[in-house]
C-alpha angles and dihedrals in degrees: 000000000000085000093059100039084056090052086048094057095035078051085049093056112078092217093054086046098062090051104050085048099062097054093048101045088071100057095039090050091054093035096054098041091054094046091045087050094043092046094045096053096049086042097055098024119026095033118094129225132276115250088225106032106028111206092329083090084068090097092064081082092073097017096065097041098050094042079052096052095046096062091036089055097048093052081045089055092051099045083063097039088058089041089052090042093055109024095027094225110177089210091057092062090044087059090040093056099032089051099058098068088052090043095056090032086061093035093054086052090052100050091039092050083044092050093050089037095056102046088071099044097037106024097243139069097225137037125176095228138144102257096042092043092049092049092050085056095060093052090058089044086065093045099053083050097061095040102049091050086049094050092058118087082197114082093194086046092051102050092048086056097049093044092058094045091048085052100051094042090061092086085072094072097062093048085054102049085045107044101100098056086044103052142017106263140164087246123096120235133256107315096169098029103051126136087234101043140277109314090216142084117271093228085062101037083059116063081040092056090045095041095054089044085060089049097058095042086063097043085057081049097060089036086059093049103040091049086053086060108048089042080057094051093037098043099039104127085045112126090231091049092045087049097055092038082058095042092058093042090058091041 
C-alpha cells in the first residue's frame, strides 16, 4: 500500500510525471498495436459468423470498445476533475482536460460504427432512443469541456469550470449503461456483462475482450502523450523544464 500511495503522489508532481511517462509510452505504444492486430485477426478471420447477422456483426469489434471507452473516459475525466476540485493537484486537471479529445474521439466511433451497424439490422441510420440519445449527449458533453477550459484566459479559473462541468455530466454514463433495462430501445441487452455469464461464443468474446483491452492500452497512450505536452506548456518556466529544454538543445 505505501508503495502505491508513493507512486500516487510521485504520479501527482509534473516533473515525476514526465519521467515515469517516458518510460511507459513505449510500452503502451507496442502493447496496444499487438492486442488491436491480434484482435482484429481473430475477429475477422478465426470468428465465425453470427447465425442472424452473418459477418455484418464484425463492427462490434470497434463499435463496443469504443462505446466502452467512451463512458470509462469520461468517469476517468470526473474522478480528476473532483481530485483537482478538493486537493488541488495540478496532475488531476492535466488528466481532466487531456482526456476530453480521446473521450469524444471514442464517443464519435461509437456512435459512427453504431450508425453503420444499425441501418442493416433496423432499417435506418438514427433513432432517437434512449441509448443513442444518451450517448450523443456525452459527445457534447466532451465538446462543451473542451470548450469551456479553452474560453478562459485564466488557467486556475479554467480548470475550476471545467471541473465543475466534468462533475455534474457524469450522471450521463449510468443512464447510458443503463439505458436498455430502463427504457424500451432498439439495442439488445448485455450480452458480456451479464450475471450468468456472457451470451456469446468464446471464439467471438474473445477477440472483443482483447480488442477492447488494446483500446484502452492506447487511450492511456494518447493520454500520456497529451498530458507531456501540456506539463511542457504549463510548466514551462519551470527550472526542470528549462533544464531539459537545454539538455536537447546541446545533444
Amino acid at each position: 500500500m505505501n508503495v502505491l500511495l508513493k507512486f500516487y503522489h510521485r504520479l501527482g508532481s509534473p516533473r515525476e510525471f514526465y519521467k515515469i511517462s517516458s518510460a511507459l509510452i513505449p510500452w503502451l505504444g507496442w502493447t496496444s498495436l499487438i492486442l488491436i492486430l491480434l484482435a482484429s485477426y481473430l475477429g475477422l478471420v478465426v470468428a465465425p459468423s453470427d447465425y442472424q447477422q452473418g459477418d455484418s456483426y464484425r463492427i462490434i469489434y470497434v463499435h463496443v470498445p469504443s462505446a466502452w471507452l467512451s463512458m470509462f473516459i469520461y468517469v476517468v475525466l470526473a474522478v480528476s476533475a473532483a481530485i483537482g476540485l478538493i486537493w488541488r493537484m495540478k496532475m488531476a486537471y492535466v488528466i481532466m482536460i487531456c482526456s476530453a479529445a480521446p473521450g469524444a474521439w471514442f464517443t464519435m466511433v461509437a456512435l459512427i460504427t453504431g450508425s453503420l451497424w444499425g441501418k442493416p439490422m433496423w432499417g435506418t441510420w438514427w433513432e432517437w432512443d434512449a441509448r443513442l440519445t444518451s450517448e450523443l449527449l456525452l459527445m457534447f458533453l466532451y465538446i462543451g469541456i473542451i470548450a469551456l477550459y479553452n474560453s478562459f484566459d485564466e488557467r486556475r479559473v479554467a480548470e475550476k469550470s471545467t471541473a465543475i462541468l466534468a462533475i455534474v455530466g457524469v450522471i450521463n454514463v449510468p443512464i447510458i449503461h443503463y439505458s436498455v433495462e430502463w427504457w424500451n430501445t432498439l439495442h439488445q441487452g448485455s450480452t458480456v456483462m451479464r450475471a450468468d455469464g456472457p451470451a456469446m461464443d468464446v471464439r467471438m468474446l474473445w477477440p472483443l475482450l482483447i480488442m477492447a483491452f488494446g483500446f484502452n492500452l492506447y487511450y492511456g497512450l494518447t493520454l500520456m502523450q497529451r498530458a507531456r505536452n501540456q506539463v511542457l506548456v504549463q510548466e514551462a518556466r519551470s527550472s526542470w523544464v528549462q533544464s531539459l529544454v537545454t539538455e536537447r538543445e546541446q545533444q
